[in-house]
N, C-alpha and C positions, 0 to 999 in steps of 0.2 A: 475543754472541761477541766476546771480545777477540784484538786482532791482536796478534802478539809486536814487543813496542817495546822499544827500551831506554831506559832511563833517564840523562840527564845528572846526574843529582845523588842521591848514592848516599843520602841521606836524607829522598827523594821523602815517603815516607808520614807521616814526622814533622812534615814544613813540611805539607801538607795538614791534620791533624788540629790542628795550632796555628794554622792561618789560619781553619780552619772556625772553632775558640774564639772566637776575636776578633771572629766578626763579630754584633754584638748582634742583628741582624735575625732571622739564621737559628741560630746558637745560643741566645740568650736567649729570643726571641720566638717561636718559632718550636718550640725545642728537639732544631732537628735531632746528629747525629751522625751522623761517616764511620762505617760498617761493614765496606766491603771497600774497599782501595785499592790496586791493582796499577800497572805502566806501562800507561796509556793509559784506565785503567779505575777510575773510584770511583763509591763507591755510599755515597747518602744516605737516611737514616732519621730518621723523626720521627714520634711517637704523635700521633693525630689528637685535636682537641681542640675541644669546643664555637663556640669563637672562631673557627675557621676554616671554619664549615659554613655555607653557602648557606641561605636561608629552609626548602630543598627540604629538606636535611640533606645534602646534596653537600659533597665539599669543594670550596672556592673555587677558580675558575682561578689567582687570583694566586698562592697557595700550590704549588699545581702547577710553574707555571713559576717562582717564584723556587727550588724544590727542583733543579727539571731544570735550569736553568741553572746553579746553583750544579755539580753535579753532573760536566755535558758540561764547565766553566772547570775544576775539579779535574783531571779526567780529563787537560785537555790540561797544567797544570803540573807532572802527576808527569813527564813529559817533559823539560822545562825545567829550563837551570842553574841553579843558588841566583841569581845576580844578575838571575832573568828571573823574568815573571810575565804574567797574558793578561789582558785588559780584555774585553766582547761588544761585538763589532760590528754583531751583528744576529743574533735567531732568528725563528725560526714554532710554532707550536707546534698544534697538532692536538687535539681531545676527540674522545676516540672512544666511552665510557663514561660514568655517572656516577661518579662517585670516594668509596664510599662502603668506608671502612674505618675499622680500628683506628689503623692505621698506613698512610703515605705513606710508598713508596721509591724514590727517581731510581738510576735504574742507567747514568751518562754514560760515552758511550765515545768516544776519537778514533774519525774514521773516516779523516783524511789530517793528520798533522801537517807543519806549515811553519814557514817561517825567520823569516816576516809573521804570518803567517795560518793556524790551523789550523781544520779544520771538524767538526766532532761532534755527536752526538746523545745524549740521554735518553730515559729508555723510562721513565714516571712508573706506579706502581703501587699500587694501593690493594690493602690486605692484612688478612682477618680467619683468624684461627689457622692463621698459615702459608699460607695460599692467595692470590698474590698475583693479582690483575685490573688487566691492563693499562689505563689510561685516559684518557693523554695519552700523544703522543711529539711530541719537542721538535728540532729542527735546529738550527746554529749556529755562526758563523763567530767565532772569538775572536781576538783581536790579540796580537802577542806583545810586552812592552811591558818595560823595563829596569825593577827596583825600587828603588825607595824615590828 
């Protein structure tokens, strides 16, 4: 459930989908992409791929949380001025499921944005044909930090 934000910077979803680009980790490696990107709210997607699966055929926790986190730090810069951008400060992150899908999708929402600090969560989901299963959810405090 996303809370009504508004946005400081009226091209919130375009700096999102061009910072996802850039980042080699979780676009190249990873192959993530934004899907939905509202104020306060984006959602990350990435086809599940050999490389990321546990001996079990799980997905890996690391993949999990660098989705979620990538996910709840978006969420909180569609927020944020152009000159501004958020670092983690710290998350936790929970298994509640095995994680066994086609596809990985973090759905990060603010849940309090601040001037320092805001705090947010991911809700990590493993997806076969449409049917998503929750199996991680993520908390996280992120910094609001000036760019470049």
């Amino acid at each position: 459930m996303s809370k009504s934000f508004e946005p400081k910077y009226s091209d919130y979803a375009a700096r999102v989908r061009e910072s996802l680009r850039n980042q080699p980790f979780m676009a190249s490696m990873l192959g993530a992409t934004a899907t939905r990107i509202e104020p306060g709210l984006v959602e990350i997607s990435l086809p599940t791929t050999g490389d990321m699966l546990q001996p079990a055929g799980h997905v890996h926790g690391i993949v999990a949380s660098a989705v979620g986190d990538s996910a709840a730090g978006y969420a909180a810069q569609t927020l944020l001025p152009d000159s501004f951008d958020v670092v983690t400060v710290e998350y936790k992150i929970n298994y509640l499921a095995p994680g066994v899908g086609d596809t990985i999708v973090a759905l990060g929402n603010v849940i309090r944005p601040g001037r320092t600090l805001s705090v947010c969560t991911a809700d990590i989901y493993a997806e076969v044909e449409n049917e998503r299963t929750l199996f991680a959810h993520l908390a996280t405090t992120m910094m609001i930090v000036r760019s470049g």
